[in-house]
C-alpha positions, 0 to 999 in steps of 0.5 A: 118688261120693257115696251111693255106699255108700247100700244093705244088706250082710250082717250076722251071724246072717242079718241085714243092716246099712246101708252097702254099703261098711261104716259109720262113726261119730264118738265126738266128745269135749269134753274138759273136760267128759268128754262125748261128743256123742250121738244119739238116733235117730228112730224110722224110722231103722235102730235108731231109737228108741235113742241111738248116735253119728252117723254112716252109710254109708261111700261108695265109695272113703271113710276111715273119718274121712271117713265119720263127719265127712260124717255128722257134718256131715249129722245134727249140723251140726258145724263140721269144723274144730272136730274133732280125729281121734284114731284110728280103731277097727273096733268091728263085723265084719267079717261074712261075705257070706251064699250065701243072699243074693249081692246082699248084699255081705259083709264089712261093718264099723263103724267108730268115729272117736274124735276130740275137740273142738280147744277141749276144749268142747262144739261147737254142734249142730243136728239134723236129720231123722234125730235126735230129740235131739242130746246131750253125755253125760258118760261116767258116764251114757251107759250110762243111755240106751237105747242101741244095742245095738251101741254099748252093746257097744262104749262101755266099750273107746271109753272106756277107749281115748278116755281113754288118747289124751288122758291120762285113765283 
């Protein structure tokens, strides 16, 4: 159903985040390169203003994988037959329902999609709205960038863990 999963959960600490059915996100690789496809999040967006993976709410009844390449397709007009899932990894929550707010479901999750080009090359892009600027990064700058907070936090495992599936530490 689709927007199904369109509306807040429970975060940590009181807070809430986007997805009532949890969130997901592709980290999109172009192998040759070491880069990563980057999104630098416009202003109105949920942690706008920073640079993250795309990505968004998981619809009801969606994978993970699902998720981030419907997203995917949505903010970056990425060509989903060019993409190659490597796994899929939890790299936030889950967070508890909060009792002060029983409209908010609860145990919430972001999760990463860690996938890679087919040809191991960068795959055109085309942002939409919710993207001031579509980016390949090498891995050796991303943490230069004003990330999201939560990403940031997440990058060095997503990297060290992209590494090992296709034979790069």
């Amino acid at each position: 159903m689709p927007g199904s999963g369109d509306g807040w959960s429970a975060g940590p600490n009181g807070s809430t985040v986007w997805g009532r059915c949890g969130a997901a996100g592709l980290f999109l690789i172009a192998t040759e390169h070491d880069e990563v496809l980057l999104q630098h999040r416009a202003a109105w967006t949920s942690a706008g203003n920073t640079w993250g993976i795309p990505g968004g709410a998981r619809d009801m009844g969606e994978t993970a994988a699902e998720a981030a390449i419907r997203e995917s397709i949505e903010e970056c007009s990425i060509d989903p037959e060019l993409v190659e899932v490597l796994d899929v990894v939890v790299t936030a929550g889950p967070f508890a329902a909060d009792p002060a707010r029983p409209e908010l479901p609860g145990d919430w999750t972001y999760t990463t999609v860690i996938a890679r080009t087919t040809s191991g090359n960068r795959i055109p892009t085309v942002a939409n709205e919710e993207s001031y600027e579509l980016r390949w990064v090498g891995f050796d700058a991303v943490e230069a960038l004003d990330l999201l907070p939560a990403f940031r936090s997440a990058f060095p495992e997503l990297r060290r863990h992209a590494g090992e599936l296709h034979g790069r530490n």
